[in-house]
MILUM-730883 format. One record per atom (N, C-alpha, C): x, y, z; residue number from 1. Coordinates in Angstrom, 2 decimals. Layout:
// residues N
[[X,Y,Z],NUM]
...
//
This chain:
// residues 147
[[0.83,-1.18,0.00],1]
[[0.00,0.00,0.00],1]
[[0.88,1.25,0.00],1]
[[1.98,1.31,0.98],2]
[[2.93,2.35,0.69],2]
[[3.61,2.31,-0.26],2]
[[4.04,1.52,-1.18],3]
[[4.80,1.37,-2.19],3]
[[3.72,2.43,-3.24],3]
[[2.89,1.59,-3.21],4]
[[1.82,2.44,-4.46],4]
[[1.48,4.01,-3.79],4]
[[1.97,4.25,-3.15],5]
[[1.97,6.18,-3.13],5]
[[3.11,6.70,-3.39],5]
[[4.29,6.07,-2.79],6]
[[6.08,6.59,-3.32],6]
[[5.79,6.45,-5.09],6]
[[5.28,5.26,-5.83],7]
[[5.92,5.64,-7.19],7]
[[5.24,6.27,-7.48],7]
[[4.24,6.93,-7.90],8]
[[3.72,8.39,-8.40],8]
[[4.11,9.47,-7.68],8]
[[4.94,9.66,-6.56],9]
[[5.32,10.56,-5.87],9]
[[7.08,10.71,-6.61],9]
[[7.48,9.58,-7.11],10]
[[8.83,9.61,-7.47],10]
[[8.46,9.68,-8.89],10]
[[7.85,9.61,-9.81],11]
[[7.61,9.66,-11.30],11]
[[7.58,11.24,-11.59],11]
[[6.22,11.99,-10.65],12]
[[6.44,13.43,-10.01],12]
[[7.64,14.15,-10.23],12]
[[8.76,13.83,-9.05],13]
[[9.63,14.42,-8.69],13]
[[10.75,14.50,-10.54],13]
[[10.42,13.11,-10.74],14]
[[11.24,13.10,-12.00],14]
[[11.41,13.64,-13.06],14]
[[9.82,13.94,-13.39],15]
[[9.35,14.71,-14.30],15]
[[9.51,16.37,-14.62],15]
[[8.89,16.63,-13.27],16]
[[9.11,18.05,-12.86],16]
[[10.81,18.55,-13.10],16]
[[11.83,17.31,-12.53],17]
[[13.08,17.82,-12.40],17]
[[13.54,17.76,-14.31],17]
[[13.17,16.85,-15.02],18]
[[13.24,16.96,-15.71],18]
[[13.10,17.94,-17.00],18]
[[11.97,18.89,-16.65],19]
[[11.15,19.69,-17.21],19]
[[12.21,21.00,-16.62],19]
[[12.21,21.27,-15.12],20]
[[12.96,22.16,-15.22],20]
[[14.32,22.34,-15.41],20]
[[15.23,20.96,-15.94],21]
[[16.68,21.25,-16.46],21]
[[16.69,22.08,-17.61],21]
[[15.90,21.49,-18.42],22]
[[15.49,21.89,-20.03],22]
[[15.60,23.37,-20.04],22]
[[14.54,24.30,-19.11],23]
[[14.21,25.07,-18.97],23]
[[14.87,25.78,-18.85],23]
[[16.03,25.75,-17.76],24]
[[16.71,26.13,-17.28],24]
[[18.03,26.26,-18.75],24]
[[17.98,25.01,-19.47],25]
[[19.25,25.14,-20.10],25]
[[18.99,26.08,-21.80],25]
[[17.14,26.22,-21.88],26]
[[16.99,26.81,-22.56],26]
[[17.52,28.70,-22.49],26]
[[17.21,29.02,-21.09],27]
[[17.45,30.28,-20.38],27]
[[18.64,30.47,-20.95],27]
[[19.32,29.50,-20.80],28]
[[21.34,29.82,-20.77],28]
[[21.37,29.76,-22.31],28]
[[20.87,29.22,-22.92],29]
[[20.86,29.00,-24.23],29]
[[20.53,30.82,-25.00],29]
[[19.41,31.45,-24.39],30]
[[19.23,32.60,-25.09],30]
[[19.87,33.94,-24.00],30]
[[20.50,33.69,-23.13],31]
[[21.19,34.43,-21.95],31]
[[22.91,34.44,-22.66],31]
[[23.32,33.42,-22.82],32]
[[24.50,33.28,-22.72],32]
[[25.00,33.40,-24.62],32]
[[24.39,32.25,-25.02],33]
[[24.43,31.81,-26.54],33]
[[24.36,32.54,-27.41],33]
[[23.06,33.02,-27.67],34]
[[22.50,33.71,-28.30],34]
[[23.45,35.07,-28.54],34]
[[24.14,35.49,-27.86],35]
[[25.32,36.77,-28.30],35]
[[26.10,36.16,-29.56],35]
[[26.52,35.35,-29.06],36]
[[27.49,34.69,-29.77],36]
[[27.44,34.51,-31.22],36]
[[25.78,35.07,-31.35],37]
[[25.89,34.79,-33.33],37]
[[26.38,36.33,-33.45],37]
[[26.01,37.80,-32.47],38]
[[26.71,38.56,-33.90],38]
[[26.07,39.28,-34.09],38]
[[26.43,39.89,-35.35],39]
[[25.67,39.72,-36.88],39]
[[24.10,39.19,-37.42],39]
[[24.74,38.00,-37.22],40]
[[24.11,36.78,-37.60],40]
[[22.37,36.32,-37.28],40]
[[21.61,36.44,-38.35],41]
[[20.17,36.31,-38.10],41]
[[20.00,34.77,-37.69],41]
[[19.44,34.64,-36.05],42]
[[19.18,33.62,-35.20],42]
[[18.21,32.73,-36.16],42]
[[18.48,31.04,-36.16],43]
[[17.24,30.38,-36.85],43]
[[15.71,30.00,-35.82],43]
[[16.12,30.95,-34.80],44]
[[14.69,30.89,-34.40],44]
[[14.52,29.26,-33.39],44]
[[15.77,28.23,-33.68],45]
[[15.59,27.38,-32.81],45]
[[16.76,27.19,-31.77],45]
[[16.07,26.83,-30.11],46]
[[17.26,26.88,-29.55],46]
[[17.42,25.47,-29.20],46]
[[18.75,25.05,-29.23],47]
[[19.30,23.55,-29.34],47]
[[19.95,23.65,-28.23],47]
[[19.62,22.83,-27.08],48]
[[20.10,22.65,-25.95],48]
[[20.06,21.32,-25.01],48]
[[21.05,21.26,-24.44],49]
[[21.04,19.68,-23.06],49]
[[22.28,20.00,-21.96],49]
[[21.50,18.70,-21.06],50]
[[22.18,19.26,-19.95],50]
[[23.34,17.55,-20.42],50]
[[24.87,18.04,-20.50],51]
[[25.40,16.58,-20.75],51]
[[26.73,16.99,-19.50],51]
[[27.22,15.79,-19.35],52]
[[27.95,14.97,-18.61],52]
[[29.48,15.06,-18.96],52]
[[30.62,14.96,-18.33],53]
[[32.24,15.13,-19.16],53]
[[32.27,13.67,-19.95],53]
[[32.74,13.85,-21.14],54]
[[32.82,12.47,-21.65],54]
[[31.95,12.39,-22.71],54]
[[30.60,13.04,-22.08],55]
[[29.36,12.40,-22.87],55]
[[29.16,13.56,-24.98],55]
[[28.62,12.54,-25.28],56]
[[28.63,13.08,-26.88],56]
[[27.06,13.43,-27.47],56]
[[26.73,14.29,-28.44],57]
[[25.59,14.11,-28.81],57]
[[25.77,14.33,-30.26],57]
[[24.75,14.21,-30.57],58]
[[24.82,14.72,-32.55],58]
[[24.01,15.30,-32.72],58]
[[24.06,15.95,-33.51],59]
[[22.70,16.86,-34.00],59]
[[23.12,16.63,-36.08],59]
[[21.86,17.07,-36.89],60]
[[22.27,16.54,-38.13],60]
[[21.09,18.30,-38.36],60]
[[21.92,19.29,-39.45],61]
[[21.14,20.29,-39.85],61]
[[21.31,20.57,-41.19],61]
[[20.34,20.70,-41.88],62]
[[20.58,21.01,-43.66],62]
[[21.11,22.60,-43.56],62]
[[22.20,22.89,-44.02],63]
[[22.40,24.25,-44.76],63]
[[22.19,23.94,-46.10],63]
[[21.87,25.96,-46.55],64]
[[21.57,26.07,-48.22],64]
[[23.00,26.59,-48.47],64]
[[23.24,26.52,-49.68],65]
[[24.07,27.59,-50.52],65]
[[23.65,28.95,-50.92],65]
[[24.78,29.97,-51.27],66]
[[24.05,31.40,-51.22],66]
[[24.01,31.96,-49.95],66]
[[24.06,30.90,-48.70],67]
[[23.88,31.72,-47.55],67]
[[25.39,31.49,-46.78],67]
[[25.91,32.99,-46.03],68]
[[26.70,32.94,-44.65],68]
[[26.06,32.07,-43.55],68]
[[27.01,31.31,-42.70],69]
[[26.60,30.47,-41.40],69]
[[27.43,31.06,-40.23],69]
[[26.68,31.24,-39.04],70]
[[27.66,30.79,-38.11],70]
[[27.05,30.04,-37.33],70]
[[28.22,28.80,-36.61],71]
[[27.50,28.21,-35.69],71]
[[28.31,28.55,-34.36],71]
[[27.38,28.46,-33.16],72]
[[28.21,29.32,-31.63],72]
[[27.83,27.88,-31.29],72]
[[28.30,27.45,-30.39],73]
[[28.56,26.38,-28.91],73]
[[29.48,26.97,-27.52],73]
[[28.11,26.79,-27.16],74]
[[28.30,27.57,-25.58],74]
[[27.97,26.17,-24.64],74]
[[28.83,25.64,-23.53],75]
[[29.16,25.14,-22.13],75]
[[29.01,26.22,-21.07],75]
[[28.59,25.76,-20.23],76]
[[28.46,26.57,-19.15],76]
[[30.00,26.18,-18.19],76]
[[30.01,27.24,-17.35],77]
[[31.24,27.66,-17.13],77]
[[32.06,26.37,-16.22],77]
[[30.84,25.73,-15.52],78]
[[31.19,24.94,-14.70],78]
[[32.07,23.76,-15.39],78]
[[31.33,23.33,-16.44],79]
[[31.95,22.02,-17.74],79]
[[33.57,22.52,-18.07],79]
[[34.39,21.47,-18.34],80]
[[35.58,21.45,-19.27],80]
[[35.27,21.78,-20.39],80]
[[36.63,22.19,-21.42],81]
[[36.06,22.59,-22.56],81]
[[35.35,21.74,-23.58],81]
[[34.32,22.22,-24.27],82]
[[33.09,21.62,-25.09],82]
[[33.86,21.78,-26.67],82]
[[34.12,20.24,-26.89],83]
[[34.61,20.31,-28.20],83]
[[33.85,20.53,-29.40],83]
[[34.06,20.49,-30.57],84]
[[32.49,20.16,-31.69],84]
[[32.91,20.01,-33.24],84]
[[32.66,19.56,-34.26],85]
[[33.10,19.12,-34.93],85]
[[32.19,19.12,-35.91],85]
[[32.36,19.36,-37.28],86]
[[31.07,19.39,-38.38],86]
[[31.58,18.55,-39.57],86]
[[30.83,17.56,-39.61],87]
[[30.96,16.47,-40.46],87]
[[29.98,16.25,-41.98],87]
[[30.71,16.02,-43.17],88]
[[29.98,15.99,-44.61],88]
[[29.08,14.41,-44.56],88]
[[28.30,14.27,-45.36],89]
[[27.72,13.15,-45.55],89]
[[28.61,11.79,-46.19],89]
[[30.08,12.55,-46.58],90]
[[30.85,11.43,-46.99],90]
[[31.96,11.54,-45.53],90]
[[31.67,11.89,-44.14],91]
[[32.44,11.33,-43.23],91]
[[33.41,12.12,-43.31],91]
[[33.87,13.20,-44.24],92]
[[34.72,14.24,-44.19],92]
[[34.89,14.98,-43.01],92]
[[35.67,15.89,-42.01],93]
[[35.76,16.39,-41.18],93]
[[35.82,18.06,-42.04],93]
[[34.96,18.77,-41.75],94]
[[35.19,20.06,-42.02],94]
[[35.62,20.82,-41.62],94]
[[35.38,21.20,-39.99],95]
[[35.93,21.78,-39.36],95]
[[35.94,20.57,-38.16],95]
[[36.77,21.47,-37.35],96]
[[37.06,20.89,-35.23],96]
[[37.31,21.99,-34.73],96]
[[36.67,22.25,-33.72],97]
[[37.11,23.54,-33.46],97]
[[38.33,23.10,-31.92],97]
[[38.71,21.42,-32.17],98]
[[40.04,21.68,-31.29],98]
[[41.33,21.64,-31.76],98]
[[41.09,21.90,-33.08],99]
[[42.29,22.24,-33.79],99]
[[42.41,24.07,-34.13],99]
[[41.29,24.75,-33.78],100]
[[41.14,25.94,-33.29],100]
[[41.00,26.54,-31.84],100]
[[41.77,25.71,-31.14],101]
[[41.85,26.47,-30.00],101]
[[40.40,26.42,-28.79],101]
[[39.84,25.50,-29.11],102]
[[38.21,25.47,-28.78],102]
[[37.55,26.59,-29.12],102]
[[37.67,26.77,-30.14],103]
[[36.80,28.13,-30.48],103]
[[35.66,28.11,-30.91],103]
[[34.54,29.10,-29.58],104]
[[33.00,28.83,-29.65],104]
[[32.39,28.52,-30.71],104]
[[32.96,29.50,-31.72],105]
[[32.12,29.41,-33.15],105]
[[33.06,29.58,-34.56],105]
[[31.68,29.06,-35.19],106]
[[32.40,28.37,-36.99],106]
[[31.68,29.56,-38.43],106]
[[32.08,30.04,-38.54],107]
[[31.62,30.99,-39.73],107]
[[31.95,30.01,-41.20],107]
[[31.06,29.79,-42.10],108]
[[31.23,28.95,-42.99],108]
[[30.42,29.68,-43.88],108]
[[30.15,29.26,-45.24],109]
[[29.61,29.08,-46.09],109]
[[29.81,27.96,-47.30],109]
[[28.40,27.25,-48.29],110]
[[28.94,25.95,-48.85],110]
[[28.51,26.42,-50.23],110]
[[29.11,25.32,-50.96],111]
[[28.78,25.74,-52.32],111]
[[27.34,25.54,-52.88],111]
[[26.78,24.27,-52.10],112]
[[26.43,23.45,-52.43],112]
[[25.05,23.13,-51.06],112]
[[24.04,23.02,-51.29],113]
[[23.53,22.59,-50.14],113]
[[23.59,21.68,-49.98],113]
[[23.77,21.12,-48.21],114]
[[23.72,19.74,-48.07],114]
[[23.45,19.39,-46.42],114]
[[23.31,18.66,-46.46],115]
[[23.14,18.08,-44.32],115]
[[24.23,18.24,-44.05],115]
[[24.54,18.63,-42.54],116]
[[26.01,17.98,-41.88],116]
[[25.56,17.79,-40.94],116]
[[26.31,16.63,-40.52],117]
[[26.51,16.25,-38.80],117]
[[27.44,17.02,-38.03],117]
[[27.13,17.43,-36.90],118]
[[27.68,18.26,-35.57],118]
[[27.61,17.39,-34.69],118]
[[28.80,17.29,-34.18],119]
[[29.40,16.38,-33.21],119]
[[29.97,16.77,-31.91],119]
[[29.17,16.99,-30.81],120]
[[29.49,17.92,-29.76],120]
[[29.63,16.85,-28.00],120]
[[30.81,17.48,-27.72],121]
[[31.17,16.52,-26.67],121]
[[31.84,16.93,-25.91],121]
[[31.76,16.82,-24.59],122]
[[32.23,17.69,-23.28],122]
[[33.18,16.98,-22.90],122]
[[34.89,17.38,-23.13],123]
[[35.86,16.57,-22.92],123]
[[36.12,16.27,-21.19],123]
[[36.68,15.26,-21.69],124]
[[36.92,14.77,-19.82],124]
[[37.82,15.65,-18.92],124]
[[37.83,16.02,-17.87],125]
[[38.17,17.08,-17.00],125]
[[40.06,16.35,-16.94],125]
[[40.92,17.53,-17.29],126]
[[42.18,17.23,-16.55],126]
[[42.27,16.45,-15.04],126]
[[41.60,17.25,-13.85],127]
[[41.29,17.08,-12.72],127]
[[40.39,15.62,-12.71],127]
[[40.41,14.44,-12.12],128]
[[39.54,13.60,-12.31],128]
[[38.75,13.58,-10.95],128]
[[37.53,13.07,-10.92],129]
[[36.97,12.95,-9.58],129]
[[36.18,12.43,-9.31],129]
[[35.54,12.18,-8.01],130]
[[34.00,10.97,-8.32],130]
[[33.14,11.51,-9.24],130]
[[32.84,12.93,-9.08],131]
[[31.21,13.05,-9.68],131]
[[31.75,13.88,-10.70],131]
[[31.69,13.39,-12.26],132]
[[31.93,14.07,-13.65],132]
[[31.06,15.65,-13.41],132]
[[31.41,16.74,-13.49],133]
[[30.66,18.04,-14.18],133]
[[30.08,17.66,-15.11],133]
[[28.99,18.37,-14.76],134]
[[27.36,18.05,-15.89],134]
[[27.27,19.72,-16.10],134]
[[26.36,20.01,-16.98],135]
[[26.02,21.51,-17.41],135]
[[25.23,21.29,-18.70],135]
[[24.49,22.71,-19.03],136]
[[24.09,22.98,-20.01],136]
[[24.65,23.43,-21.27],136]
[[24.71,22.54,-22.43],137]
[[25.53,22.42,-23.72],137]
[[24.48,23.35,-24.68],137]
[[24.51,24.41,-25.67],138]
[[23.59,25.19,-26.55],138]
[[24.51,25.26,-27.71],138]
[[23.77,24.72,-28.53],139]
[[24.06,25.24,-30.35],139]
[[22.89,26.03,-30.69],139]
[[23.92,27.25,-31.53],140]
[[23.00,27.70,-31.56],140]
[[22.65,27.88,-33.40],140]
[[22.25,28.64,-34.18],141]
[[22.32,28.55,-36.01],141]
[[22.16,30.06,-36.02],141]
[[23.29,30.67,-36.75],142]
[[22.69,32.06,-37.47],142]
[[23.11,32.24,-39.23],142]
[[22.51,32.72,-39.73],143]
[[22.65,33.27,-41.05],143]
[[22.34,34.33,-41.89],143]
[[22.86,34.63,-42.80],144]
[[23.03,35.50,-43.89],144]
[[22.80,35.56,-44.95],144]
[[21.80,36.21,-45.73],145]
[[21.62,35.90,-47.12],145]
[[22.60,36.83,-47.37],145]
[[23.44,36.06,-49.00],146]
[[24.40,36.82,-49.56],146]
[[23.26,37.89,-50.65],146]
[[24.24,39.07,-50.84],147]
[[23.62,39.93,-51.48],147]
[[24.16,39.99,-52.81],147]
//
């Protein structure tokens, strides 16, 4: 009988906490991120998670041709540095931005429209310790029509 009141009381707690990481990492996403294009006309979507040192995600976005890009990646301060990487449909590496110094953002333009994969991953801390730094990870998309 007590069992059946804890799990809807813990599904609750889960949910809610769940709902407000997001929230929270959306905030940082248009607080923090969102500078970072610029220039650069925002695509209106904000791409965000809360990840782990170590941990990886992908994201896959069509650019057109004709248009300027930039892409920003913002970590929150607490995380090691947030690597990221933009990949062609033939597995090509286009850019890394840790061969730039971790540098937030990628200014591009293609000839050609096409998908790429973004490959974003919160490198493992110099310092090691029980509990990995977690934080909120934001990509963000801006662009430019050429004139």
């Amino acid at each position: 009988m007590r069992i059946t009141r804890i799990i809807p009381i813990l599904a609750f707690f889960m949910i809610v906490t769940t709902f407000s990481a997001g929230a929270q990492c959306k905030a940082f996403a248009k607080k923090v991120c969102l500078p970072e294009l610029g220039a650069y006309t925002h695509d209106g979507n904000y791409h965000a998670a809360v990840l782990v040192e170590g941990e990886e995600a992908e994201l896959y976005k069509t650019f057109y041709s004709d248009m300027d890009y930039r892409i920003a990646i913002c970590g929150e301060e607490k995380l090691p540095v947030v690597e990221f990487k933009i990949i062609d449909a033939n597995k090509n590496v286009l850019y890394s931005n840790k061969d730039a110094n971790f540098a937030k953002t990628w200014d591009f333009k293609l000839q050609a429209s096409q998908q790429l994969k973004l490959i974003i991953r919160v490198a493992p801390s110099d310092k090691p310790s029980e509990t990995p730094a977690s934080g909120c990870v934001s990509i963000m998309f801006g662009f430019k029509v050429k004139k």
